[in-house]
PDB file of N, CA, C and O in Angstrom:
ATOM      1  N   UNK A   1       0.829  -1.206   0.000  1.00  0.00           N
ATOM      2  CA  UNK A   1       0.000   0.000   0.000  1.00  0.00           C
ATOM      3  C   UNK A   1       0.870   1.266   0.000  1.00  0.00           C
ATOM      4  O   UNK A   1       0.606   2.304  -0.606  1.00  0.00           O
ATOM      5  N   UNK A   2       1.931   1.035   0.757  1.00  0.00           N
ATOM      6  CA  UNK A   2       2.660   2.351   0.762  1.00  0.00           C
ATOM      7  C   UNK A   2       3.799   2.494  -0.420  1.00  0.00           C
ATOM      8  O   UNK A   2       4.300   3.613  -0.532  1.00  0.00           O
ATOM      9  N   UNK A   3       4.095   1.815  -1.004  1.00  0.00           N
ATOM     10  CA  UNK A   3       4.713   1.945  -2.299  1.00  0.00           C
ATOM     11  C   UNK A   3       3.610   2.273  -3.462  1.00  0.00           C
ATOM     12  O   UNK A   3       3.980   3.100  -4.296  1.00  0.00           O
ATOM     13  N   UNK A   4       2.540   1.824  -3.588  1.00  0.00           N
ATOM     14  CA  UNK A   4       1.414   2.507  -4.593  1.00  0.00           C
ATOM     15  C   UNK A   4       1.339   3.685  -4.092  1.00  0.00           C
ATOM     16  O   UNK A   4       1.401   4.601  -4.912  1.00  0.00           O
ATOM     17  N   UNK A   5       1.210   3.998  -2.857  1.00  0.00           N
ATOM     18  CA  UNK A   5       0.809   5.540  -2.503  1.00  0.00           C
ATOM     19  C   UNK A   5       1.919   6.447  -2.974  1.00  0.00           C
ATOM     20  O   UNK A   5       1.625   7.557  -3.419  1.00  0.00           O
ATOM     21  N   UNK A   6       3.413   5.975  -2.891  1.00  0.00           N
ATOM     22  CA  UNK A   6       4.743   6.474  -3.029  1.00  0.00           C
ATOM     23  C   UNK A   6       4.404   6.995  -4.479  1.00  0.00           C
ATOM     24  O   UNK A   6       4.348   8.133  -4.946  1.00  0.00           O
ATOM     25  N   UNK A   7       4.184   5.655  -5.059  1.00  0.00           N
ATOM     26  CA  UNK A   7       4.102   6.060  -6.584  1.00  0.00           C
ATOM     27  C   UNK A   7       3.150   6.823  -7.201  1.00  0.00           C
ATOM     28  O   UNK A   7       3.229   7.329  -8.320  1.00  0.00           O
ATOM     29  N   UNK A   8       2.167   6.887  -6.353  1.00  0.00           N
ATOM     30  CA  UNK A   8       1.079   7.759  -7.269  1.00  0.00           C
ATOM     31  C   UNK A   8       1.369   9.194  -6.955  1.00  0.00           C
ATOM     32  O   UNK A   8       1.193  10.057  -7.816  1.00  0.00           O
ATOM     33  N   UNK A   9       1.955   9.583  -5.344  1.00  0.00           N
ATOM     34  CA  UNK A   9       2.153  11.149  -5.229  1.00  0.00           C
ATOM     35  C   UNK A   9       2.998  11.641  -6.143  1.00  0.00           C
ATOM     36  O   UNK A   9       2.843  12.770  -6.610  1.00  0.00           O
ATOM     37  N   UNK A  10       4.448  10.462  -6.659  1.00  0.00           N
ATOM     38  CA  UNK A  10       5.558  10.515  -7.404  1.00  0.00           C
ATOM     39  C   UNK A  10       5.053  10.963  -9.248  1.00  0.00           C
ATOM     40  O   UNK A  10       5.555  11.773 -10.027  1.00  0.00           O
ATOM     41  N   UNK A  11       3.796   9.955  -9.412  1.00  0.00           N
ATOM     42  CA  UNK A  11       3.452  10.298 -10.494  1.00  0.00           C
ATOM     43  C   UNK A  11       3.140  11.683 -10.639  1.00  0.00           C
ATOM     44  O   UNK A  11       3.538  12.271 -11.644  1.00  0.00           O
ATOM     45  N   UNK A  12       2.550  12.216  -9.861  1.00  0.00           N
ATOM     46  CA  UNK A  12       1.411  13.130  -9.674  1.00  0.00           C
ATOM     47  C   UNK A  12       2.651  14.501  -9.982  1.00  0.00           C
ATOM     48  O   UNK A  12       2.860  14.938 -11.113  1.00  0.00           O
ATOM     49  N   UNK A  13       3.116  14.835  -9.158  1.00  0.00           N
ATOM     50  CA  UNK A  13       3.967  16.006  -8.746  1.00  0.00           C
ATOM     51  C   UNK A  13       4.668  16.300 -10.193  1.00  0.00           C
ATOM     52  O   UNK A  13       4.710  17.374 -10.794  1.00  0.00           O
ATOM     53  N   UNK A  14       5.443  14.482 -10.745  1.00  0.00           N
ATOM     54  CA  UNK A  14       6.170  14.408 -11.595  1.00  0.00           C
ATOM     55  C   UNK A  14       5.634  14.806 -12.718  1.00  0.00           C
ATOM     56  O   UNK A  14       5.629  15.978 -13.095  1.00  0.00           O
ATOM     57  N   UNK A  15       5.257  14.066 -13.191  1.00  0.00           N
ATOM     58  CA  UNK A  15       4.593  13.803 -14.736  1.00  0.00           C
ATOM     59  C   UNK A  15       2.865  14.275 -14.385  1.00  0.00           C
ATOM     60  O   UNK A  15       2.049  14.050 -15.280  1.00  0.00           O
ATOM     61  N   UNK A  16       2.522  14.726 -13.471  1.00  0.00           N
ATOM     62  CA  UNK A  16       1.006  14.960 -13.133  1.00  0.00           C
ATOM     63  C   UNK A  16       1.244  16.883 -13.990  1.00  0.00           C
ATOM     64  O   UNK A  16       0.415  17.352 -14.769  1.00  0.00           O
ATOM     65  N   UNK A  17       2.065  17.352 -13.711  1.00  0.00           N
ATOM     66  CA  UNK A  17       2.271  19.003 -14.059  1.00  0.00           C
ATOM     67  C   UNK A  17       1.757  19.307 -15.373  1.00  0.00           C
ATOM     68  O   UNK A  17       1.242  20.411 -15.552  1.00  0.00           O
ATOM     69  N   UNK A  18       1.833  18.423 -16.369  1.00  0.00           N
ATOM     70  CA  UNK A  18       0.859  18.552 -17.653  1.00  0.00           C
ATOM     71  C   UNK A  18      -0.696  19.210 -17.248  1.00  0.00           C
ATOM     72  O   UNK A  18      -1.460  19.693 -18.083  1.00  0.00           O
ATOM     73  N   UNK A  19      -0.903  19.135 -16.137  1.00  0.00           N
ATOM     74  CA  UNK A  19      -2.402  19.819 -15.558  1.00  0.00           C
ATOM     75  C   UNK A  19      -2.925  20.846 -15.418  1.00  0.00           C
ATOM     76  O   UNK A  19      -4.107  21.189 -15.409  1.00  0.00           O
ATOM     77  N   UNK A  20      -1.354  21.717 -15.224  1.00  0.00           N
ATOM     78  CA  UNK A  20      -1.431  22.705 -14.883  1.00  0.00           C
ATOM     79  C   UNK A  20      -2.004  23.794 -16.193  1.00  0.00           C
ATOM     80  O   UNK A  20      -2.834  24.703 -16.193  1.00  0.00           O
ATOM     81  N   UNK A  21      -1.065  23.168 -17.334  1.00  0.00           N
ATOM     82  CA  UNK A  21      -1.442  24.166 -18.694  1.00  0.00           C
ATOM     83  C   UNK A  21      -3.468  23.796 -19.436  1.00  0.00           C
ATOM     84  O   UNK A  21      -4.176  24.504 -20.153  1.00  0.00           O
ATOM     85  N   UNK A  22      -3.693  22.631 -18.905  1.00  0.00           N
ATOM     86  CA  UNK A  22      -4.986  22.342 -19.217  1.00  0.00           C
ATOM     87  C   UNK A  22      -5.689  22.616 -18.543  1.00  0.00           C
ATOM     88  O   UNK A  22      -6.871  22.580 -18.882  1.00  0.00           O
ATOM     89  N   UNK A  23      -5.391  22.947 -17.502  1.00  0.00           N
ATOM     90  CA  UNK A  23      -6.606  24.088 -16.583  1.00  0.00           C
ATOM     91  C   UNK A  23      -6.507  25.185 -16.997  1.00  0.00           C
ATOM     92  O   UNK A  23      -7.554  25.768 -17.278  1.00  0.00           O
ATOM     93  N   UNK A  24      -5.014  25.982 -17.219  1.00  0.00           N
ATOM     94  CA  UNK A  24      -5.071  27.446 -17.748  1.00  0.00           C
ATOM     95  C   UNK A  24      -5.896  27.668 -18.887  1.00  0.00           C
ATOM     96  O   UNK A  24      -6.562  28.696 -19.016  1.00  0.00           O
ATOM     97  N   UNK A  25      -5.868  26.413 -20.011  1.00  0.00           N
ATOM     98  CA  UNK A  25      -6.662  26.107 -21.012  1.00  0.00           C
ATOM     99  C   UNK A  25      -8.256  26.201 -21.050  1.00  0.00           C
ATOM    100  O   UNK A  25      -9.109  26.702 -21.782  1.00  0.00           O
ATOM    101  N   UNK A  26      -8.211  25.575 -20.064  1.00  0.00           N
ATOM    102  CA  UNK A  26     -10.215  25.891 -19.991  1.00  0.00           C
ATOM    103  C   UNK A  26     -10.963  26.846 -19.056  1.00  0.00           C
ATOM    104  O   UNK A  26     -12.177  26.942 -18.876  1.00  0.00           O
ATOM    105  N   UNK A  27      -9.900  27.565 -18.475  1.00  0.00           N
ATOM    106  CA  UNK A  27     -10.469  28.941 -17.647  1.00  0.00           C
ATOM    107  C   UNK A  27     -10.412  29.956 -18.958  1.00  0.00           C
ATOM    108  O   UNK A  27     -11.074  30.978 -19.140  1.00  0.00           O
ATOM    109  N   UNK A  28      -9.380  29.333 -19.837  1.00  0.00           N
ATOM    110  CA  UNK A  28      -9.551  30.906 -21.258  1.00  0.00           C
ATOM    111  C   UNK A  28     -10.764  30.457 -21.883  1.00  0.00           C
ATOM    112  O   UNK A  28     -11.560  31.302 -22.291  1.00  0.00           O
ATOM    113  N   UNK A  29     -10.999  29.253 -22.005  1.00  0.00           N
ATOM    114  CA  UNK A  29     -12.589  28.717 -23.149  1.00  0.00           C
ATOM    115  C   UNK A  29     -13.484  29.432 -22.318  1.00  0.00           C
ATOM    116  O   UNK A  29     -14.179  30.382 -22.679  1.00  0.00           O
ATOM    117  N   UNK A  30     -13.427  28.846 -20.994  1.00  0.00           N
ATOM    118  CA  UNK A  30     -14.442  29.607 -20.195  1.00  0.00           C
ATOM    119  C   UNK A  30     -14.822  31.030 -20.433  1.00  0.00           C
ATOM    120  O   UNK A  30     -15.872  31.447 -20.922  1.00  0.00           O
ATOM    121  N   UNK A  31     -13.682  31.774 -19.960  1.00  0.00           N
ATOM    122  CA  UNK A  31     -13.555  33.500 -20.174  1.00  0.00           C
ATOM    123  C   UNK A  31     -14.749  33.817 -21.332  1.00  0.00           C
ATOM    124  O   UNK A  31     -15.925  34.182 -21.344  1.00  0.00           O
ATOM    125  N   UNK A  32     -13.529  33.385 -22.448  1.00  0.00           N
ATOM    126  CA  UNK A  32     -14.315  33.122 -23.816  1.00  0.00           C
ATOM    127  C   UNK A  32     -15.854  33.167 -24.071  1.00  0.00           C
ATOM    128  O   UNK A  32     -16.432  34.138 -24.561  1.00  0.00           O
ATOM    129  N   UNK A  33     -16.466  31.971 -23.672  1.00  0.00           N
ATOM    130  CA  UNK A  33     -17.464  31.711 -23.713  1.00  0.00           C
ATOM    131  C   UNK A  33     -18.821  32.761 -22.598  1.00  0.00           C
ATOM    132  O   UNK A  33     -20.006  32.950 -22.874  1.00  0.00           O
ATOM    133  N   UNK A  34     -18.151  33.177 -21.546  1.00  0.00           N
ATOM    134  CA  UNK A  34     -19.027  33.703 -20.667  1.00  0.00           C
ATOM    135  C   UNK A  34     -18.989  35.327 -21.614  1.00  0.00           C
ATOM    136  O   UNK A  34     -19.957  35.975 -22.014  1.00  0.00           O
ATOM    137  N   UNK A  35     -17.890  35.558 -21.724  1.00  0.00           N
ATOM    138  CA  UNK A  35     -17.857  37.095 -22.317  1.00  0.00           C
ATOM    139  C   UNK A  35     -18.712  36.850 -24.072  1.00  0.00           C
ATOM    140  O   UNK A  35     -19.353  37.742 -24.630  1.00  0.00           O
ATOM    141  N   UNK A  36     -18.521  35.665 -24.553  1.00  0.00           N
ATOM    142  CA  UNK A  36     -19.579  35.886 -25.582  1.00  0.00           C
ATOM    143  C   UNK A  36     -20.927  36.042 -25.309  1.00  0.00           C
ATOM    144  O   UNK A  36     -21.675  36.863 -25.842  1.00  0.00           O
ATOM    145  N   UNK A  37     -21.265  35.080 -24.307  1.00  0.00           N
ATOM    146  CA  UNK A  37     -22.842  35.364 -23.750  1.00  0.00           C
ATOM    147  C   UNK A  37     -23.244  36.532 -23.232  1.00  0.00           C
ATOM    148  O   UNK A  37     -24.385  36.944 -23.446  1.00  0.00           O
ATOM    149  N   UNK A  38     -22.311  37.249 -22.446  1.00  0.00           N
ATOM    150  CA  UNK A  38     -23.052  38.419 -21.655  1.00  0.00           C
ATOM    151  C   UNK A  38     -23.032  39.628 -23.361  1.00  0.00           C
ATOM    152  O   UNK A  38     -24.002  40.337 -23.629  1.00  0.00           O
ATOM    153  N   UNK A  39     -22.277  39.601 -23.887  1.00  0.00           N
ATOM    154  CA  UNK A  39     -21.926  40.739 -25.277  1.00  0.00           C
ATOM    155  C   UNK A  39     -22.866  40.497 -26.220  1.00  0.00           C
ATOM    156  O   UNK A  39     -22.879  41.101 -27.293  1.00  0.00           O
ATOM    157  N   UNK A  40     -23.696  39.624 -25.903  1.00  0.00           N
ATOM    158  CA  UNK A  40     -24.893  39.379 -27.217  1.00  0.00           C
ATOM    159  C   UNK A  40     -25.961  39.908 -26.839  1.00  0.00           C
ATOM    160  O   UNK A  40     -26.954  39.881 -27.565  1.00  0.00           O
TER     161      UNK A  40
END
């Protein structure tokens, strides 16, 4: 149990950071999308 746990925080921190740019990604669609609705 504690070596899966090792490995998943390990994944996470490591190779998990790809997350970070795909959230920045869908707070701009978001933006996007809310500022088209209120401008119509």
């Amino acid at each position: 149990m504690m070596n899966q746990t090792d490995g998943w925080m390990g994944g996470w921190m490591g190779g998990g950071m790809w997350i970070w740019p795909v959230i920045g990604v869908l707070v701009v669609v978001l933006l996007v999308v809310l500022i088209n609705k209120v401008s119509k």
